[in-house]
C-alpha positions, 0 to 999 in steps of 0.5 A: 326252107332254113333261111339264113340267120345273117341279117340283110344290110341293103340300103332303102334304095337297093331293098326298093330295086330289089322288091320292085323287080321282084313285084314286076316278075311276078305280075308278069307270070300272073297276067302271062296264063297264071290267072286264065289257069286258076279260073279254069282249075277252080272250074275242074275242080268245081265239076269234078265235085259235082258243081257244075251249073252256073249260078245265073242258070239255076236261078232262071230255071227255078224261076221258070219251074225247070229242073237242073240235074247234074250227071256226074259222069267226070268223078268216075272216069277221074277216079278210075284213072286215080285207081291205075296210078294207086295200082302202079306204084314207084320202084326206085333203084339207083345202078352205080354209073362210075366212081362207086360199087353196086354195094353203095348203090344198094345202100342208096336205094335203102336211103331212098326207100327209108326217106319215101316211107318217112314222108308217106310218099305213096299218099304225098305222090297221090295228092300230086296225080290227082291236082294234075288230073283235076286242077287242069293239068299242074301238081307240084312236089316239094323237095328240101331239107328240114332242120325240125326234128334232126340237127343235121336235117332230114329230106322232106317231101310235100305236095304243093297247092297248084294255084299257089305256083306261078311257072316260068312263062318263058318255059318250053320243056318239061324238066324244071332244070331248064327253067329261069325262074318259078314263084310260090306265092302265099297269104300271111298274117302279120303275126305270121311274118312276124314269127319267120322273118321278125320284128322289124319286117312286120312293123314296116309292112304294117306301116306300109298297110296303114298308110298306103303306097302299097302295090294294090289289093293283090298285095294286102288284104284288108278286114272287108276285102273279098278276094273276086269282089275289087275291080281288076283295076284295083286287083290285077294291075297293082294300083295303089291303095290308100285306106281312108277309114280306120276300119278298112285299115284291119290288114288280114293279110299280106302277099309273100312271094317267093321266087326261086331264079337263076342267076350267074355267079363265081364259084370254087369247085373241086376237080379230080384230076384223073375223072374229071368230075368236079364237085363245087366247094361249099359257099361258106369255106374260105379260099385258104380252107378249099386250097387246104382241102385240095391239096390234103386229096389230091385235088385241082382248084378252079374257079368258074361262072356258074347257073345258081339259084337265088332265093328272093322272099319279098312282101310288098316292098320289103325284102324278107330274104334275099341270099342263093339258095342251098340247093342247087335247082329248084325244090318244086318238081312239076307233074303235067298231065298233059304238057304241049310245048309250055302249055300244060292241061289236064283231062278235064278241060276237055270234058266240060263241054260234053258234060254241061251238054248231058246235064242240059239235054238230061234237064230238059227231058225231065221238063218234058215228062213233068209238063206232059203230066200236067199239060194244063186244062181247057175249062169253059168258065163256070162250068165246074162243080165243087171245084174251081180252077184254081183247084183244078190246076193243082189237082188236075194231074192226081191219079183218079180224078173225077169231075164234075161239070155243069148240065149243058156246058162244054166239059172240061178238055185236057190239053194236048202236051207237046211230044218229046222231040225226036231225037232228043235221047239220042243227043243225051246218049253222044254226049255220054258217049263223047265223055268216053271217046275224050277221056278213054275211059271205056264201060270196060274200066268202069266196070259197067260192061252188059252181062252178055259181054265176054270176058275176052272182050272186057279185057281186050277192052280194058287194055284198050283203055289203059293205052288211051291213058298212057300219056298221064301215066308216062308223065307220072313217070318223068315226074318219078324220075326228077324226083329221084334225081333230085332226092340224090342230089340232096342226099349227096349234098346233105348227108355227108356226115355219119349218121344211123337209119333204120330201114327194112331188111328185105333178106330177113323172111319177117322183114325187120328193121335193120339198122344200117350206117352211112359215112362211117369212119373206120379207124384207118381213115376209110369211109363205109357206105360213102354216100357222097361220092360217084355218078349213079343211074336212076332206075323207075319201074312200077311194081303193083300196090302193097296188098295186090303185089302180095296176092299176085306173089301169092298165085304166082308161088302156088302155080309153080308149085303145081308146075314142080319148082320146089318152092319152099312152104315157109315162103308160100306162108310169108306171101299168103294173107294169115294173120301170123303168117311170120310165127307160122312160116317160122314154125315151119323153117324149124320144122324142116330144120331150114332154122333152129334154135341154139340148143338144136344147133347145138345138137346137130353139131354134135351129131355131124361131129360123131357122123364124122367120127363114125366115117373116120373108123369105118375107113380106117377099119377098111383100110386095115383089111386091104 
C-alpha cells in the first residue's frame, strides 16, 4: 500500500482509543476460530509433507523397538488436484454491458492480459490453490497499486500467507464485498517500522518494549521468547508484561496489524443525468473544483452516505497509519476450497483420520513380521555349547544357524510366534480406501489402474473423479471472477491518464508485441481507448495450459484437414512443436504468395497492372468487330 505522506495529528487520548479499539477487534478474529484454523493448517501442512506422527508416539515406539511408517497416500491425491488446476487456466474477457463499444472491451481485455503475464499470475494463482487445498481450505490473493517501478503506478498481484489473514468472524458469504472487516497481521523489526512508518513511531515502541505496559507477548517478541513456548495466559489473552533483566529487554520483534473495515462516510459523487450512473469525486478535489468539473460535462452533484474502507495500521498502542483507504474494497480476494456458511475447510482435514489409520495399522503389520522372525527361544540353563544366551538372542534368527547343546539336556525350542491377526490387512486396505472414497481421487487419476482395466473404463472413471472434485474448482472459479472485477476496479480508477503498454498481437501469426495506448487525447478533445468510462461483464472460461492447448490445436488442425476443411499449411506450422515454426510458416506464406516482400509486391502489382491492360485491348478489340 502507498501510505499517506500527511503526518498523523492525534492526540495521546484519540491514538489510545484508536490502538486499543484496534487490539480488541483483533483479539476478537484471533480467539473467534483463527487460532483453532492455524493449528489445524500447520497440521495439513505437516501431513501433506509427510510428517504425520506425533512426537510423543515416536518416541514410545522406539523405546518398545516398534517402527513407525508414514504412508503418504495425501501428497498424491493433493498433487493430482493441483495438476487439473494447472490444466484449467483462466480466460478473462471483458463484454461491453452499457456506456461503451466491444472495441474498448477488447482493448481491456488486452489490459488485463499485459497486467496477469506482469505479475506470473498463472504461478501467483497456483501458490493461491494449493494454500487452499493444504492449509485447510483458505488462500488469499492481494491486489493494489505499486508506485515502485512506475510514477503513476502499476497493478500488483501476490499471494498472501494464509496464516497471516484473520477474516471477519461475523462473515456468511463467500464474496469479501459483504465483509465488515479483515486483518493482515505481521512480525517486524524495529529496523523495519522504522524504514516505513519513521523515526518517531520506532522509538516510542521501543520505549513501549523496554518498559512494559505492552498488550503481551502476542504483541512484542523478545530476544529468548519462543512463539508455543509462553503460557496462553501470557500469549492469548494480552497480559501485560514487564521485563525485569536487561537481557530479556532484546525486542526481536513486534506485531503490526493491519485492518482494512468499513465504516460510513459523506462523500461527492458525479451523476449523469441522462444513465444515471454516478461515479464518487476523487477525496483530494475541492467542492469548488467538483462543482467546476460537473458543470464543464455536463454533470449533476450530490453529496451521499456511503460503505468506505478505512485503513488502520497500529503496533501495540501506537497508531502507524490511520486514513480511508484509496481502494474502494478490500485488496484481499479469498479462495476457500470449501466454504459452508462462514466455515471455510480444506480436503485435507478430512483425510487425517484415515490416514493416521493406514499409517498405524501399516506399523503394526511390520512389528509382527519382525517378531515373528525372531520370537524368542526356550533354552534349559547351561545346556549350550560355544554359545550363550546372550549370543543366541542376537543370532537366534540368522539364516543357517546351528546349535549345540549339551548330552542329555532339553534341546534348545523356538518359541511360537503369535499369528498375524485375521483380518488386520483388511483394515489397512478400508483405510486406503477411505482416503479414495473422501478425497475422489480414484486409481483411474492416479494413474495406477491394473493392466486388465480397459481404456473405456479409466475414462469413465476419471471423469467420474473430475466431478467429485468439481466443488474446489468451481470456487477456484468464483475466486477468478472477483478477481477480475477487482483488477477493472483499478484499472478504472487508476489508469486514467495516457499511458503505453506493450502486449501481444494475437492477429500477427509471430504473435508479437504490439504497442497499444489507452486515454489517448487526440487533438479535437476525444478520448481513444477511454478505459475509464462504461459498465462491463466479466467472462471466465478455462482454456487448457499453454504446451497442451498447443497440442490440442495441433490434432484438431490436422483432423480437419483429413476431413476436407482447407486448413492453410502456414497455420498447421504456427500450432506444431518445430523450433522455428514462425520463420518456417513465414516461409511458407511467401511460397504461396499469401505475404510477400516489397519487391514481389511490387511485381505483382505491375503484373495485375498489364493483366489489366491486356483485358482493356481484347475488349476493345471485340467491341470494334461488333
Amino acid at each position: 500500500m502507498k501510505y499517506s505522506k500527511k503526518k498523523l495529528r492525534l492526540t495521546p487520548a484519540e491514538e489510545e482509543y484508536i490502538a486499543s479499539g484496534q487490539w480488541d477487534r483483533y483479539t476478537r478474529a484471533r480467539d473467534h476460530g483463527h487460532i483453532d484454523y492455524i493449528d489445524m493448517a500447520k497440521k495439513c501442512d505437516r501431513f501433506y509433507r509427510g510428517e504425520q506422527w506425533d512426537i510423543d508416539d515416536v518416541t514410545m515406539l522406539e523405546s518398545e523397538g516398534r517402527p513407525a511408517l508414514t504412508i503418504n497416500t495425501i501428497l498424491p491425491t493433493i498433487n493430482t488436484i493441483l495438476g487439473e488446476q494447472s490444466t484449467r487456466r483462466a480466460d478473462v474477457k471483458f463484454k461491453p454491458r452499457r456506456g461503451t463499444d466491444q472495441d474498448v472491451a477488447d482493448v481491456l481485455t488486452k489490459v488485463f492480459m499485459q497486467i496477469a503475464d506482469n505479475n506470473k499470475l498463472d504461478w501467483v494463482e497456483q501458490q493461491v490453490f494449493s494454500d487452499g487445498l493444504i492449509m485447510d481450505g483458505r488462500g488469499y490473493f492481494d491486489v493494489r497499486m505499486d508506485f515502485t517501478d512506475h510514477v503513476e503506478g502499476e497493478i500488483r498481484i501476490t499471494a498472501k500467507d494464509p496464516l497471516d489473514i484473520l477474516i471477519d468472524p461475523d462473515a456468511k458469504d463467500y464474496d469479501p464485498k459483504t465483509w465488515n472487516e479483515i486483518f493482515e497481521t505481521r512480525w517486524m523489526t524495529l529496523d523495519e517500522i522504522e524504514e516505513t512508518y519513521g523515526t518517531k513511531k520506532a522509538e516510542e515502541l521501543r520505549f513501549i518494549a523496554e518498559n512494559g505496559n505492552s498488550y503481551g507477548r502476542d504483541s512484542i517478541e523478545y530476544e529468548e521468547q519462543r512463539y508455543g513456548d509462553m503460557s496462553p495466559e501470557d500469549d492469548m489473552f494480552g497480559a501485560t508484561t514487564t521485563p525485569d533483566d536487561e537481557d530479556y529487554k532484546n525486542v526481536r520483534a513486534l506485531r503490526v496489524i493491519e485492518r482494512q473495515h468499513k465504516r460510513m462516510a459523506r462523500v461527492m459523487c458525479f451523476v449523469d443525468p441522462n444513465t444515471g450512473d454516478s461515479r464518487e469525486a476523487p477525496e483530494a478535489w475541492s467542492e469548488s473544483k467538483s462543482k467546476k468539473f460537473a458543470k464543464q460535462y455536463g454533470l449533476s452533484l450530490i453529496s451521499k452516505m456511503k460503505r468506505k474502507v478505512r485503513w488502520t495500521v497500529t503496533c501495540d498502542k501506537v497508531v502507524l497509519h490511520d486514513d480511508f483507504s484509496p481502494y474502494n474494497d478490500f485488496t484481499i480476494v479469498p479462495f476457500f476450497a470449501y466454504f459452508r456458511r462462514g466455515h471455510p475447510f480444506g480436503v485435507i482435514r478430512n483425510l487425517i483420520s484415515p490416514q493416521e489409520q493406514l499409517n498405524k495399522i501399516a506399523s503394526q503389520e511390520l512389528h509382527i513380521v519382525n517378531t515373528t522372525a525372531n520370537s524368542g527361544w526356550m533354552v534349559e540353563s547351561g545346556s549350550l555349547v560355544g554359545m550363550t544366551p546372550d549370543d543366541l538372542e542376537e543370532h537366534g534368527a540368522e539364516t543357517g544357524l546351528v546349535l549345540e547343546y549339551q548330552r542329555g539336556t532339553t534341546p534348545p525350542v523356538k518359541i511360537t510366534p503369535n499369528s498375524i491377526p485375521t483380518g488386520l490387512d483388511r483394515i489397512s486396505q478400508k483405510a486406503a480406501i477411505n482416503i479414495k472414497a473422501i478425497s475422489g481421487i480414484n486409481d483411474s487419476m492416479l494413474g495406477s489402474d491394473s493392466a486388465e482395466v480397459s481404456g473405456v473404463a479409466i475414462r469413465a472413471k476419471q471423469n467420474r473423479g473430475a466431478v467429485m472434485i468439481q466443488v474446489p474448482l468451481d470456487n477456484l472459479k468464483k475466486a477468478r471472477q472477483y478477481l477480475a472485477e477487482k483488477v477493472l476496479n483499478l484499472i478504472q480508477t487508476f489508469y486514467t491518464e495516457q499511458r503505453i503498454l506493450q502486449v501481444t498481437d494475437e492477429s500477427d501469426p509471430l504473435k508479437p508485441r504490439e504497442e497499444i495506448i489507452v486515454n489517448q487525447m487526440t487533438p479535437e478533445g476525444q478520448i481513444i481507448n477511454d478505459l475509464t468510462l462504461g459498465e462491463y461483464d466479466v467472462v471466465i472460461a478455462t482454456a487448457p495450459a499453454r504446451d497442451s492447448f498447443d497440442e490440442v490445436q495441433f490434432a484438431e488442425a490436422l483432423n480437419l484437414r483429413q476431413a476436407g476443411v482447407a486448413i492453410p499449411d502456414d497455420a498447421i506450422i504456427e500450432y506444431s512443436h518445430l523450433t522455428k515454426k514462425g520463420e518456417l510458416a513465414k516461409r511458407i506464406r511467401m511460397m504461396t504468395g499469401v505475404e510477400q516482400t516489397p519487391e514481389q509486391a511490387e511485381m505483382s502489382t505491375v503484373k495485375a497492372q498489364m493483366t489489366m491492360q491486356a483485358d482493356q485491348l481484347a475488349l476493345a478489340k471485340l467491341e470494334a468487330e461488333a
